[in-house]
PDB file as gemmi writes it, atoms N, CA and C in Angstrom:
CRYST1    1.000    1.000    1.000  90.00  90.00  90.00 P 1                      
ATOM      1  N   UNK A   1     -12.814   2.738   8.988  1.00  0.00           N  
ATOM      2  CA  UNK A   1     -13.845   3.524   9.624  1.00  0.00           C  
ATOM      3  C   UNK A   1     -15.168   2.777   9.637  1.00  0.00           C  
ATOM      4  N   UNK A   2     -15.213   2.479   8.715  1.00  0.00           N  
ATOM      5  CA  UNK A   2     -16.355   1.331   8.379  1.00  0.00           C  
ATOM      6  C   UNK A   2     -16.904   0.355   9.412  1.00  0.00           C  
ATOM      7  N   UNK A   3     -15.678  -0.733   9.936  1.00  0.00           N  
ATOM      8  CA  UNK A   3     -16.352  -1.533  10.982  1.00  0.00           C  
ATOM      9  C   UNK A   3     -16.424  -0.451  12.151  1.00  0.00           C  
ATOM     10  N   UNK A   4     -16.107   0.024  12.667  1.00  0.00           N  
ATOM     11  CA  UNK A   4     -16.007   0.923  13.937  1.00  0.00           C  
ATOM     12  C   UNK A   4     -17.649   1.411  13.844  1.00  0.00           C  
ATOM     13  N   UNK A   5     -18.117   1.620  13.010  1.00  0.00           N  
ATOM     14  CA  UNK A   5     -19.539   2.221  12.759  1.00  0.00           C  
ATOM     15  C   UNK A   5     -20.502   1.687  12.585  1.00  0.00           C  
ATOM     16  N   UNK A   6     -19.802   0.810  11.987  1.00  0.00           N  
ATOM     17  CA  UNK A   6     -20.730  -0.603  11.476  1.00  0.00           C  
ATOM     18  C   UNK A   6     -21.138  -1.752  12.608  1.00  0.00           C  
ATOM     19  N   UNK A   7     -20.027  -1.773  13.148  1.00  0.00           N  
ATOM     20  CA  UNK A   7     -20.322  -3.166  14.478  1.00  0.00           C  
ATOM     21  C   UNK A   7     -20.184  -2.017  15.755  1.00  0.00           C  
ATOM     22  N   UNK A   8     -20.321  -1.051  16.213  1.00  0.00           N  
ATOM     23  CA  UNK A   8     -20.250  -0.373  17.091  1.00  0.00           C  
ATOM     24  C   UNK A   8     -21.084  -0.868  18.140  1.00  0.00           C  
ATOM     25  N   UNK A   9     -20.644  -1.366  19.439  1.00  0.00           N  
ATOM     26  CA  UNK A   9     -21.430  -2.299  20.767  1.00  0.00           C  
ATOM     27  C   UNK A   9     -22.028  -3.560  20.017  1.00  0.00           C  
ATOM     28  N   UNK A  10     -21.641  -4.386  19.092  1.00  0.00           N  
ATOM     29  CA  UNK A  10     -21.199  -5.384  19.172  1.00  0.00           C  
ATOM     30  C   UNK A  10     -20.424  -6.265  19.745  1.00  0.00           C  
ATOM     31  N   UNK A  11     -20.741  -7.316  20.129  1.00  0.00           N  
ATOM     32  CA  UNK A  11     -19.487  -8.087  21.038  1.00  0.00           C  
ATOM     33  C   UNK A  11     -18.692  -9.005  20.382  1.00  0.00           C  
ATOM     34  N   UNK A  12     -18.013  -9.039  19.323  1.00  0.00           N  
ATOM     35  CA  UNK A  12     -17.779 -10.251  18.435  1.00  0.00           C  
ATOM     36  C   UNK A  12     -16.580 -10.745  19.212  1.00  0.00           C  
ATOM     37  N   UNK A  13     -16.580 -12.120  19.143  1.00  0.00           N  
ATOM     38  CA  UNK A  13     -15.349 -12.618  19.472  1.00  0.00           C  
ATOM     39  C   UNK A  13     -14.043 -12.966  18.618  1.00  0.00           C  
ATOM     40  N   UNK A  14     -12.988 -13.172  18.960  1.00  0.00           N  
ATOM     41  CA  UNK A  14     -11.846 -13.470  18.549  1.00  0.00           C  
ATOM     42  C   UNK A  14     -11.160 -12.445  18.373  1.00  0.00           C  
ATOM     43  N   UNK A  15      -9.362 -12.742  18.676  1.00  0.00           N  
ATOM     44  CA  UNK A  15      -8.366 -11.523  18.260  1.00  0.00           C  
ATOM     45  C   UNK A  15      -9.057 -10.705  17.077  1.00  0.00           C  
ATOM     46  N   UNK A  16      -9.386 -11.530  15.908  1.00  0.00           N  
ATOM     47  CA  UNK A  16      -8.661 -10.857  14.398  1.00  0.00           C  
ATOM     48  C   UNK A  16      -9.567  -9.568  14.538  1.00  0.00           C  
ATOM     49  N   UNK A  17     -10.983  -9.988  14.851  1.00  0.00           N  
ATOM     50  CA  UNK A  17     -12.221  -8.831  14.721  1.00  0.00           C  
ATOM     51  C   UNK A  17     -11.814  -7.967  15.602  1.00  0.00           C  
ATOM     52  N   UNK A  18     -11.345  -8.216  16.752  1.00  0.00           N  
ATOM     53  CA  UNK A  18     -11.255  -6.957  17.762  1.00  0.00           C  
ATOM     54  C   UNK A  18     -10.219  -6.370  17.433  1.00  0.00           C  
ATOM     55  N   UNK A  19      -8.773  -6.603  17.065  1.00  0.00           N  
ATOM     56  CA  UNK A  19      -7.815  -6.069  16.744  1.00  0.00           C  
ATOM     57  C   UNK A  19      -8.529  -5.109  15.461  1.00  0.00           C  
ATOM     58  N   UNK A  20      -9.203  -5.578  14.598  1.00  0.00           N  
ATOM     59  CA  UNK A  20      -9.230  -4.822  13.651  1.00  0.00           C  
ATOM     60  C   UNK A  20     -10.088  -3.389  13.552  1.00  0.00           C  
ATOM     61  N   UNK A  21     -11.496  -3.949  15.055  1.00  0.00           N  
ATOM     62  CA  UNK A  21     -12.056  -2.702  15.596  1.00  0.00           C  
ATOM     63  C   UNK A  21     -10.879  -2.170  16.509  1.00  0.00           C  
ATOM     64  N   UNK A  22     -10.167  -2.009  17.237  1.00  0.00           N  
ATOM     65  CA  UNK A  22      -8.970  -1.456  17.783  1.00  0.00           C  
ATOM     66  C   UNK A  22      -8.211  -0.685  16.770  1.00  0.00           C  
ATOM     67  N   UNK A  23      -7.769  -0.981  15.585  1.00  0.00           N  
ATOM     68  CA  UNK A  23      -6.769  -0.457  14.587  1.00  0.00           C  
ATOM     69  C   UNK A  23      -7.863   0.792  14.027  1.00  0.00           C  
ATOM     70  N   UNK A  24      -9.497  -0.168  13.704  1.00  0.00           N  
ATOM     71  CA  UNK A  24     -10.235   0.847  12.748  1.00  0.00           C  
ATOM     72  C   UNK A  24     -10.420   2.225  14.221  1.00  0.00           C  
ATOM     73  N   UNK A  25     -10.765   2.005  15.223  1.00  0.00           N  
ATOM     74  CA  UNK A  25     -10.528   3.376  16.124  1.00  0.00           C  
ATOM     75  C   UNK A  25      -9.379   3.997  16.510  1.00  0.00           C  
ATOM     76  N   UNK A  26      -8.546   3.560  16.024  1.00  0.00           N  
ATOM     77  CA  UNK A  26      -7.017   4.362  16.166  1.00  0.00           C  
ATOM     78  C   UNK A  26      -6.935   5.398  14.945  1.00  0.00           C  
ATOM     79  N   UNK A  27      -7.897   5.209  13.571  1.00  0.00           N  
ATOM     80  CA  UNK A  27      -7.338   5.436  12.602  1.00  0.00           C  
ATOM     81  C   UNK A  27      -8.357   6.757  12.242  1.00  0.00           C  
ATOM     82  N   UNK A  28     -10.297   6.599  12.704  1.00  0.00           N  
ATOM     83  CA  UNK A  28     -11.118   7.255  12.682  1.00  0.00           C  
ATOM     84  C   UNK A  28     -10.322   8.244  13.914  1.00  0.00           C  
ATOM     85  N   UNK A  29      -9.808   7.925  15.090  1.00  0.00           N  
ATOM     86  CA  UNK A  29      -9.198   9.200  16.177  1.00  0.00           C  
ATOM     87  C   UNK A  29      -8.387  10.215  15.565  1.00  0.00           C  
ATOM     88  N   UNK A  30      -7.421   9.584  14.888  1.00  0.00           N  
ATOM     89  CA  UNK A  30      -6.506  10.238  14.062  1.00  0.00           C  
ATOM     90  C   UNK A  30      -6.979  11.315  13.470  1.00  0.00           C  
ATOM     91  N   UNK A  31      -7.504  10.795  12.516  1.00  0.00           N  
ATOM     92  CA  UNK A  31      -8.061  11.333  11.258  1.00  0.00           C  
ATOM     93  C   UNK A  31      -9.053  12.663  11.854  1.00  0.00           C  
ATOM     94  N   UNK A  32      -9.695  12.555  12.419  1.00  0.00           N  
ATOM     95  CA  UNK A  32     -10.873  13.626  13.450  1.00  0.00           C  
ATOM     96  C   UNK A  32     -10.236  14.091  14.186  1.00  0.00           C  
ATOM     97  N   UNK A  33      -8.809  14.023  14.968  1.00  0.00           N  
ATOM     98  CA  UNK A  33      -8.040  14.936  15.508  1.00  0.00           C  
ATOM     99  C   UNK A  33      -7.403  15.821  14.596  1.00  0.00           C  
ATOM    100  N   UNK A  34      -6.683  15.372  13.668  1.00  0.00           N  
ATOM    101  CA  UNK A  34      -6.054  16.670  12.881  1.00  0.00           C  
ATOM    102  C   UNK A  34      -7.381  17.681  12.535  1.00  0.00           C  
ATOM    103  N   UNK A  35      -8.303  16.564  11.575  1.00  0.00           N  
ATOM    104  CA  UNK A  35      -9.215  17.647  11.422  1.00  0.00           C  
ATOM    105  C   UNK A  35     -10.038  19.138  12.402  1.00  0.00           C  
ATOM    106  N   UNK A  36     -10.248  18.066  13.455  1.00  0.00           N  
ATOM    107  CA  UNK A  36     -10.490  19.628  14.425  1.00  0.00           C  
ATOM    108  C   UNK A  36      -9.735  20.667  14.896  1.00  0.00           C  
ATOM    109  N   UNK A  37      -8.638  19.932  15.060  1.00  0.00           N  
ATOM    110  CA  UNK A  37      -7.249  20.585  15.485  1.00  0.00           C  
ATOM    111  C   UNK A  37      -6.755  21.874  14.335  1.00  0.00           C  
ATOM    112  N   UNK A  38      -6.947  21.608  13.030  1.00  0.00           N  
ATOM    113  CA  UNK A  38      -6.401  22.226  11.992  1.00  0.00           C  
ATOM    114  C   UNK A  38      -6.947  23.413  11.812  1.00  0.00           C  
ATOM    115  N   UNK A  39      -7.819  23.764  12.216  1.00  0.00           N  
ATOM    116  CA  UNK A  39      -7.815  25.877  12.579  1.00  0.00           C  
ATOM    117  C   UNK A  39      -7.395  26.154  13.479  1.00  0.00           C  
ATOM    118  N   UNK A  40      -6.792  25.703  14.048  1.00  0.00           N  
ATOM    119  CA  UNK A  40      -6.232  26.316  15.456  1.00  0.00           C  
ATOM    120  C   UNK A  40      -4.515  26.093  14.990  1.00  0.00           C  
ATOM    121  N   UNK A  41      -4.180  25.695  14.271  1.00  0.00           N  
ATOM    122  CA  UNK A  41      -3.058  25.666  13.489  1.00  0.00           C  
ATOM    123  C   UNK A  41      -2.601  26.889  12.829  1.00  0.00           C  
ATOM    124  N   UNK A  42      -1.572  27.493  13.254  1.00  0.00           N  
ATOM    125  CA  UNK A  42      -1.196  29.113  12.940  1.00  0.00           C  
ATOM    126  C   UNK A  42      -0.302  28.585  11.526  1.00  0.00           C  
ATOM    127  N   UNK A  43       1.021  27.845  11.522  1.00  0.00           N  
ATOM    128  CA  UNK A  43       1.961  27.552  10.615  1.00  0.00           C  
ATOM    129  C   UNK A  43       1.333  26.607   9.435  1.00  0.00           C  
ATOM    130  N   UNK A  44       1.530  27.210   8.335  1.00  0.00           N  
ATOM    131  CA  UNK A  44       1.421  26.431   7.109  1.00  0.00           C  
ATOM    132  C   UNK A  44       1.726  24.553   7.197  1.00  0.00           C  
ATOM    133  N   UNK A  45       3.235  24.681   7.366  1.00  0.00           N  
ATOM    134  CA  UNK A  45       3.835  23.432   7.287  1.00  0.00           C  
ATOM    135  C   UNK A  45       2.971  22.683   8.761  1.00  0.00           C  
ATOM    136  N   UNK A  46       2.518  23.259   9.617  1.00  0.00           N  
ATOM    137  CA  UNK A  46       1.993  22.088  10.675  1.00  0.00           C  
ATOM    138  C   UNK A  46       0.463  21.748  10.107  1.00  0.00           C  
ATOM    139  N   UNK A  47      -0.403  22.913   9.374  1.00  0.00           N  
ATOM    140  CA  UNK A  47      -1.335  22.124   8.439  1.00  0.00           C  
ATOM    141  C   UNK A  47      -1.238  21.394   7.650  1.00  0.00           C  
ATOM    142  N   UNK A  48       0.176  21.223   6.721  1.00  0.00           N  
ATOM    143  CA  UNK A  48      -0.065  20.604   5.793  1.00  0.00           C  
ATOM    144  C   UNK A  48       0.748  19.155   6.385  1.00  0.00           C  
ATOM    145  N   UNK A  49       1.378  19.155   7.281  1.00  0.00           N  
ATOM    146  CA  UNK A  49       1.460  17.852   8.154  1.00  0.00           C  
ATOM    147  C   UNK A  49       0.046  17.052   8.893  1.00  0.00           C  
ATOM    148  N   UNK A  50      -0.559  17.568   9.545  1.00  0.00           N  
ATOM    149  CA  UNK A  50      -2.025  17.551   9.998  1.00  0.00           C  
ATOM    150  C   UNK A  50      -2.859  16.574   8.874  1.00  0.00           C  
ATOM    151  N   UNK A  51      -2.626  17.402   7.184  1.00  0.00           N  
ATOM    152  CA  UNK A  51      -3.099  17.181   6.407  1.00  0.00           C  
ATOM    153  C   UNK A  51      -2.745  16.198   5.912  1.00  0.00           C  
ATOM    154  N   UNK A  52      -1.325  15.661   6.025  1.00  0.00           N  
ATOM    155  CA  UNK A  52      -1.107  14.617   5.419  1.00  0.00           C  
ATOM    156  C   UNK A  52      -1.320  13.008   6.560  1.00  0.00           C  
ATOM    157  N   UNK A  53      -1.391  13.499   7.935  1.00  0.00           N  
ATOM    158  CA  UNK A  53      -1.272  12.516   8.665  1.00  0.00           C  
ATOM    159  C   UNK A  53      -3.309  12.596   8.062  1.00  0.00           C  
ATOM    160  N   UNK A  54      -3.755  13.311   8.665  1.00  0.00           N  
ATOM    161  CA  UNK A  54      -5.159  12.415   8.751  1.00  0.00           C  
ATOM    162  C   UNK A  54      -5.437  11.982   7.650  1.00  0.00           C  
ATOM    163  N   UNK A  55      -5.143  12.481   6.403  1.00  0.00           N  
ATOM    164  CA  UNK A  55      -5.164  11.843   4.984  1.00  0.00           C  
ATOM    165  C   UNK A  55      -5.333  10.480   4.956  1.00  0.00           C  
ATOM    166  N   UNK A  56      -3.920  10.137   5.525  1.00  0.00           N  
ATOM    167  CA  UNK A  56      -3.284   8.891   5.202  1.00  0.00           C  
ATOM    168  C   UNK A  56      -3.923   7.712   6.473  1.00  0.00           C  
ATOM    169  N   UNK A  57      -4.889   8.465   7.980  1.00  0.00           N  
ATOM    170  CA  UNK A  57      -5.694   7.715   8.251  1.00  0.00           C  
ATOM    171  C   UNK A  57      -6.708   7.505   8.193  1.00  0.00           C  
ATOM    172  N   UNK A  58      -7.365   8.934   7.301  1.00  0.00           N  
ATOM    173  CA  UNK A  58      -8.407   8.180   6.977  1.00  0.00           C  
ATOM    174  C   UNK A  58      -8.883   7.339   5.525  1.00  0.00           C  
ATOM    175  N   UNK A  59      -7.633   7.252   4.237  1.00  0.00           N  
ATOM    176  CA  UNK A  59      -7.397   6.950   3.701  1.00  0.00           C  
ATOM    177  C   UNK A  59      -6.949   4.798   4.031  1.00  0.00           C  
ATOM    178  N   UNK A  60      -6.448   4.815   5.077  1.00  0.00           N  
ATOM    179  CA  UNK A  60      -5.927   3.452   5.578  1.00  0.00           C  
ATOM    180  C   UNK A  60      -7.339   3.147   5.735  1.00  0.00           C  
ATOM    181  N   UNK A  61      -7.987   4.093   6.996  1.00  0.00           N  
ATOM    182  CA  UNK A  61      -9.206   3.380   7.394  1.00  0.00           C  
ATOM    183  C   UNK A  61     -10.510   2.957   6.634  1.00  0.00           C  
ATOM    184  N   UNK A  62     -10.147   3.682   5.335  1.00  0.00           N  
ATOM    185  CA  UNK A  62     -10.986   2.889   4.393  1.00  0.00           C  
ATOM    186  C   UNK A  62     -10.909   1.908   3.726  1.00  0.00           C  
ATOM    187  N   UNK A  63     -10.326   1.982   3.092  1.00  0.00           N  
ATOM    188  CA  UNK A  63      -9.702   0.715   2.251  1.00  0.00           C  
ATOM    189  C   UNK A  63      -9.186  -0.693   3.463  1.00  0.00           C  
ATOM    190  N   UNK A  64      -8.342  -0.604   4.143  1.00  0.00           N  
ATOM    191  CA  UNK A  64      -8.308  -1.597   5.276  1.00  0.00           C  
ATOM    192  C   UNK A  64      -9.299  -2.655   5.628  1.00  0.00           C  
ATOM    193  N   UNK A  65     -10.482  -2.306   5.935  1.00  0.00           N  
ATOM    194  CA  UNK A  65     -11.720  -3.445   6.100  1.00  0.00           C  
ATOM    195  C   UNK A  65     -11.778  -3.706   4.705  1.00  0.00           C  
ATOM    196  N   UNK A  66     -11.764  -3.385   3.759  1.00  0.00           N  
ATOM    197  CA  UNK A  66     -12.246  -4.010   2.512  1.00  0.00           C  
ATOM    198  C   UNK A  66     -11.084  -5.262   2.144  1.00  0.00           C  
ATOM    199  N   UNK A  67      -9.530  -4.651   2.811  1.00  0.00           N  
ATOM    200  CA  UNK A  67      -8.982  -5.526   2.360  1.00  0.00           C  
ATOM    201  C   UNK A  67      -8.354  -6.797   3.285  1.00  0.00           C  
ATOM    202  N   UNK A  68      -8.458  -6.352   4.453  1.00  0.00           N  
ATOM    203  CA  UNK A  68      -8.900  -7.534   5.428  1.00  0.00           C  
ATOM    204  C   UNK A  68      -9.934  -8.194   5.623  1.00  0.00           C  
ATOM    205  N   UNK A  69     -10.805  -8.379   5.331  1.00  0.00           N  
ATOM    206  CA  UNK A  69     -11.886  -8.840   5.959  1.00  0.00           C  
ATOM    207  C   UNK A  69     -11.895 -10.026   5.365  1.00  0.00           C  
ATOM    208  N   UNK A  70     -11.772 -10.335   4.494  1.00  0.00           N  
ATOM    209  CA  UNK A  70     -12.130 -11.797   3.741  1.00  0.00           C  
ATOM    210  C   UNK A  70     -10.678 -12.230   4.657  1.00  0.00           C  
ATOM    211  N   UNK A  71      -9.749 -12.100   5.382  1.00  0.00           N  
ATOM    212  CA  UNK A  71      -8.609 -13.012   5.759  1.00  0.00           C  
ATOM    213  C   UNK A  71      -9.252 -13.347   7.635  1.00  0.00           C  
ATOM    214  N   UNK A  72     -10.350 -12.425   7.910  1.00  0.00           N  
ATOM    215  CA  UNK A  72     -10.818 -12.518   9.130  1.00  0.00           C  
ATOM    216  C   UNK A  72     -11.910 -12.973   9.156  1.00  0.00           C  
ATOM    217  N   UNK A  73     -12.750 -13.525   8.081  1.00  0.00           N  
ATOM    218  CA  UNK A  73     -13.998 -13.728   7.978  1.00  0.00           C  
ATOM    219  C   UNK A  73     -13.774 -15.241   7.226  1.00  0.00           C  
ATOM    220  N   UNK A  74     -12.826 -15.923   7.198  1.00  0.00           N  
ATOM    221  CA  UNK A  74     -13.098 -17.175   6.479  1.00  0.00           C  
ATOM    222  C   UNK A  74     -13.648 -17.211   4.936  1.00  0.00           C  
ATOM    223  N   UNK A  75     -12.885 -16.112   4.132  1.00  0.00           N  
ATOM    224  CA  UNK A  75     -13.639 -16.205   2.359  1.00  0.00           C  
ATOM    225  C   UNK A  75     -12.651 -16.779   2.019  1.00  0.00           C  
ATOM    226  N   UNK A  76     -12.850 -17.418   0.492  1.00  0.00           N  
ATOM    227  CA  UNK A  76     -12.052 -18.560  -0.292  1.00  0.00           C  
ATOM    228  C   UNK A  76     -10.746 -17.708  -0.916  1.00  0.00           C  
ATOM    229  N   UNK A  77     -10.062 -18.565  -1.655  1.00  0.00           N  
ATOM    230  CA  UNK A  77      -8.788 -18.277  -1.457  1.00  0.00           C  
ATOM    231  C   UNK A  77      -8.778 -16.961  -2.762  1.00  0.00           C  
ATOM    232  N   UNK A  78      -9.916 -17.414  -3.335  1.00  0.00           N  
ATOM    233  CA  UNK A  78      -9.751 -16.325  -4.794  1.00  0.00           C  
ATOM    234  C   UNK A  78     -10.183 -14.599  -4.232  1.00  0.00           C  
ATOM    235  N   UNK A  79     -11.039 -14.944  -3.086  1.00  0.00           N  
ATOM    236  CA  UNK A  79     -11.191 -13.493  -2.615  1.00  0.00           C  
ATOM    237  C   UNK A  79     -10.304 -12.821  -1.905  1.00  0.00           C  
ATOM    238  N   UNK A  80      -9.420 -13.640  -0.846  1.00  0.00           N  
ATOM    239  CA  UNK A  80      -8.431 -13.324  -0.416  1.00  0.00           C  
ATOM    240  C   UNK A  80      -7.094 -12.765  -1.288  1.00  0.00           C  
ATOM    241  N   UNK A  81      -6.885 -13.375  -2.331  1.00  0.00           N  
ATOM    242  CA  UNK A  81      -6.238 -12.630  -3.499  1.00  0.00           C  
ATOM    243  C   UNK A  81      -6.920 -11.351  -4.291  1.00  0.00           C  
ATOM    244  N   UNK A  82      -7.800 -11.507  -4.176  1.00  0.00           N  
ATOM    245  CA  UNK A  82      -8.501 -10.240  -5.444  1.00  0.00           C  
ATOM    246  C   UNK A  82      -8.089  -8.937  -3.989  1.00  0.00           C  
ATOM    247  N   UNK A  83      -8.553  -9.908  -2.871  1.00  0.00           N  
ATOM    248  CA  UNK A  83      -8.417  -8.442  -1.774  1.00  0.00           C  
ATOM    249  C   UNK A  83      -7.003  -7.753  -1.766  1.00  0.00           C  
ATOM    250  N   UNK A  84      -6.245  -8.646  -1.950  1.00  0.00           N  
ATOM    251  CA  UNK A  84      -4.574  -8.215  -1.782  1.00  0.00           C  
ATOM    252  C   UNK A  84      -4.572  -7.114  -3.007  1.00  0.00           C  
ATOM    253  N   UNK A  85      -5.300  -6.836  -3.749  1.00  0.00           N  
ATOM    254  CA  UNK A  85      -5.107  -5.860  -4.888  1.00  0.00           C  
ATOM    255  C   UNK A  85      -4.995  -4.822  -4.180  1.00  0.00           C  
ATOM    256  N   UNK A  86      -6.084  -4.953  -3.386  1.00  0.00           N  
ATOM    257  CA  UNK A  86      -6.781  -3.465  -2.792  1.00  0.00           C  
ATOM    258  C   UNK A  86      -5.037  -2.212  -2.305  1.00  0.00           C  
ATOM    259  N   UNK A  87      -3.926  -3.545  -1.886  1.00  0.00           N  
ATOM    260  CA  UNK A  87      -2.838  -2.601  -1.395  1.00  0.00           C  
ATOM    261  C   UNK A  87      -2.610  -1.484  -2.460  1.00  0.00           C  
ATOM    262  N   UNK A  88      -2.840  -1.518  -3.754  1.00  0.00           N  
ATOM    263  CA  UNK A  88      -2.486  -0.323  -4.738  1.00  0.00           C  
ATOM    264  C   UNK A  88      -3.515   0.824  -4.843  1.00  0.00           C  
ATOM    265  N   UNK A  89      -4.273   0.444  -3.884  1.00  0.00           N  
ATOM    266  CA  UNK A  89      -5.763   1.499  -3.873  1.00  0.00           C  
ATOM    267  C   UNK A  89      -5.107   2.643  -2.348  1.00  0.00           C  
ATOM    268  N   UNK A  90      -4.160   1.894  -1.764  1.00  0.00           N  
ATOM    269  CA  UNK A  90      -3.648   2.762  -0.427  1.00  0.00           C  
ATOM    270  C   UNK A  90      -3.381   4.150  -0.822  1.00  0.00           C  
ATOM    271  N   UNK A  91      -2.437   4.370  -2.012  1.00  0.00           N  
ATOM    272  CA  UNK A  91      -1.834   5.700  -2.044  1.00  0.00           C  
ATOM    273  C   UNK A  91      -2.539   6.406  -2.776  1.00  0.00           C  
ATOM    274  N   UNK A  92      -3.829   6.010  -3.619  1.00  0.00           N  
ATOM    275  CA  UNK A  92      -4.607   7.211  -4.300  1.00  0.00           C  
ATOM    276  C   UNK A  92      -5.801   7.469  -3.278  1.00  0.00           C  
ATOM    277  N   UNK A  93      -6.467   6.475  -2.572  1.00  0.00           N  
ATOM    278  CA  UNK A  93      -7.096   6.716  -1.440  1.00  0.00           C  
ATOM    279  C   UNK A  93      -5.942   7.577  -0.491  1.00  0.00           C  
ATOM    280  N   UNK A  94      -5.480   7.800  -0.081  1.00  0.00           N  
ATOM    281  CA  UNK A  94      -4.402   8.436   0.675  1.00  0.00           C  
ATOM    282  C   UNK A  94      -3.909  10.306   0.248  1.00  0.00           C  
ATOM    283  N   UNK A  95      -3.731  10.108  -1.102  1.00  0.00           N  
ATOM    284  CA  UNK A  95      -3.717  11.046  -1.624  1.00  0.00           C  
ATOM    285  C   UNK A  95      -5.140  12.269  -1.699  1.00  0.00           C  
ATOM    286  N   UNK A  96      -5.952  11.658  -2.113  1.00  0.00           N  
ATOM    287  CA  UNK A  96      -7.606  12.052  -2.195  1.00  0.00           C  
ATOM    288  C   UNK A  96      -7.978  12.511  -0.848  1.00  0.00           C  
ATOM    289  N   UNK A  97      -7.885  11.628   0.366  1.00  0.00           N  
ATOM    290  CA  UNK A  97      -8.092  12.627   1.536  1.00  0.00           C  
ATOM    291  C   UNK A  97      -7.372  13.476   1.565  1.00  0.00           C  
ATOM    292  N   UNK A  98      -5.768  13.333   1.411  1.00  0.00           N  
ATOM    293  CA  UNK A  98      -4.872  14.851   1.821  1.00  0.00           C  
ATOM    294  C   UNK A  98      -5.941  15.782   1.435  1.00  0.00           C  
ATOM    295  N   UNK A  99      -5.809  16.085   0.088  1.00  0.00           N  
ATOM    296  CA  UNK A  99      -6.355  17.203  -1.196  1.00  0.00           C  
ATOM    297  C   UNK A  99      -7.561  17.291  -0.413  1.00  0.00           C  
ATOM    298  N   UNK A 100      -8.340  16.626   0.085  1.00  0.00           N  
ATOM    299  CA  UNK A 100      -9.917  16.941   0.866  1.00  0.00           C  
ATOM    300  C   UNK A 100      -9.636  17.725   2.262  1.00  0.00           C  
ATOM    301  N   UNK A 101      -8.710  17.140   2.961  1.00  0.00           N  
ATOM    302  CA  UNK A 101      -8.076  17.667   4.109  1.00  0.00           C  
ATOM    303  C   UNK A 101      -7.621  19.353   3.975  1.00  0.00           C  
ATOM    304  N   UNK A 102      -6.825  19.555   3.258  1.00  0.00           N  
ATOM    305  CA  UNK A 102      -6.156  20.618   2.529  1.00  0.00           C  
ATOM    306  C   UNK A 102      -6.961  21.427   2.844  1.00  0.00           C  
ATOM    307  N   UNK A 103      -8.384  21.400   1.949  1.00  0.00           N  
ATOM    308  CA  UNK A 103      -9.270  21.784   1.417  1.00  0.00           C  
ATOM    309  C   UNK A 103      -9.994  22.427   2.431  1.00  0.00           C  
ATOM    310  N   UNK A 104     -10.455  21.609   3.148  1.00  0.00           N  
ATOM    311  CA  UNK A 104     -11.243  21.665   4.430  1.00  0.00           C  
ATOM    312  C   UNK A 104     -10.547  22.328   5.586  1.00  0.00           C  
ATOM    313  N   UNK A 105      -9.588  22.275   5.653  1.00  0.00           N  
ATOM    314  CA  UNK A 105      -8.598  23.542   6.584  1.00  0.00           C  
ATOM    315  C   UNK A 105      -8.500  24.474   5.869  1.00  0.00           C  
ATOM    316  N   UNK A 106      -7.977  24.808   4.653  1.00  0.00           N  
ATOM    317  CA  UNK A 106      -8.436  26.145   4.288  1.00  0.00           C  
ATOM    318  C   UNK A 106      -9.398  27.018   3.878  1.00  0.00           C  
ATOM    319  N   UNK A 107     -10.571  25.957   3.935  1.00  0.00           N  
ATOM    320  CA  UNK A 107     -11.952  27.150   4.205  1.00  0.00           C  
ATOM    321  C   UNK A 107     -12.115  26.998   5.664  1.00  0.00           C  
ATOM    322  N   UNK A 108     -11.495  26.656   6.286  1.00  0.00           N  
ATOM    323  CA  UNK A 108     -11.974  26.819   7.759  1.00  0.00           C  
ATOM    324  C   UNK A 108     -11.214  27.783   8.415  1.00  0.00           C  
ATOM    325  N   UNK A 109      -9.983  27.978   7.888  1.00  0.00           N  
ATOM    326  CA  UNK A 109      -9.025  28.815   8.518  1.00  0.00           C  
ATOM    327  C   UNK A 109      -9.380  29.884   7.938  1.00  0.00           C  
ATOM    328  N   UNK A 110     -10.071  30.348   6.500  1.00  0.00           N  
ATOM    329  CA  UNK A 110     -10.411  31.713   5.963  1.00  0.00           C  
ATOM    330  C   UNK A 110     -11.889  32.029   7.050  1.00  0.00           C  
ATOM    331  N   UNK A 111     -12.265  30.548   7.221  1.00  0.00           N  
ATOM    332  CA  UNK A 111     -14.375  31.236   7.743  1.00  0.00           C  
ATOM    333  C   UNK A 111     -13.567  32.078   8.990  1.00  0.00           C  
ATOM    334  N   UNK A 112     -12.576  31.399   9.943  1.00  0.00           N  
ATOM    335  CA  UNK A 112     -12.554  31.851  11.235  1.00  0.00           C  
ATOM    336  C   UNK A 112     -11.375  33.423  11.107  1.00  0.00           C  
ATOM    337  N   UNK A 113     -10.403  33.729   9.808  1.00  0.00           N  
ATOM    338  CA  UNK A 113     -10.402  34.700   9.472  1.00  0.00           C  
ATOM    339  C   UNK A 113     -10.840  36.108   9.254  1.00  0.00           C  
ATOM    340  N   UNK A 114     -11.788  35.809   8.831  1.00  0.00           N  
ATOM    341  CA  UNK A 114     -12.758  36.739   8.021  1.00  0.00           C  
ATOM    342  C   UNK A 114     -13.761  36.631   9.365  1.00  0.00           C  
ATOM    343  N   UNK A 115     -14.258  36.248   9.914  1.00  0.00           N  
ATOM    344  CA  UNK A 115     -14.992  36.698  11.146  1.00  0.00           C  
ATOM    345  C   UNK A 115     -14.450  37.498  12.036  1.00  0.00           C  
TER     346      UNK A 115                                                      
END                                                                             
C-alpha cells in the first residue's frame, strides 16, 4: 500500500518498480473492496470470506514493499537477506487485518442495523 501512496504520479522507470506499483494497486483494490462491500453482505460465511480475502491483501500489501524493495532498489546482499525474513511476518500481518476486518464489519453491520 505504501508505494502506491508513496510514489503516486511518479514516473519511475523499469519493469521491477512498475510491476510492483501494479501488484501494490491490485492489493490496496482488494482490500477497499471487501471492506465497502461488507455491509451489504447479508450471510455470515460471505463476511467472514470478505474478511479473510482483504485481510490477507491488505496484510501482503504491507509487508511486500518492505520486503522487496532492497531486490528492486540495488541494496547489498546482507539487506536483501535480512529482507527475506520479512516472509514470516506474512501470516501474523495477515492474521491482524482479518481480526481488524472482522471487527470493522461488525460494527458496521450493527450501525446500519440499529438505524
Amino acid at each position: 500500500m505504501m508505494f502506491v501512496f508513496a510514489y503516486l504520479g511518479k514516473q519511475e522507470s523499469g519493469w521491477p518498480v512498475h510491476l510492483m506499483y501494479q501488484t501494490e494497486t491490485a492489493f490496496v483494490a482488494v482490500a477497499l473492496t471487501c471492506l465497502v462491500l461488507s455491509p451489504f453482505l447479508k450471510r455470515a460465511v460471505t463476511c467472514i470470506v470478505a474478511a479473510v480475502i482483504g485481510g490477507i491483501s491488505a496484510g501482503f500489501g504491507l509487508i511486500m514493499p518492505f520486503e522487496l524493495a532492497p531486490f528492486f532498489f540495488g541494496a547489498r546482499g546482507e539487506v536483501m537477506l535480512g529482507s527475506i525474513l520479512l516472509i514470516f511476518v506474512y501470516p501474523v500481518a495477515a492474521a491482524f487485518f482479518i481480526v481488524v476486518f472482522l471487527f470493522i464489519m461488525k460494527s458496521t453491520r450493527d450501525k446500519i442495523r440499529n438505524s
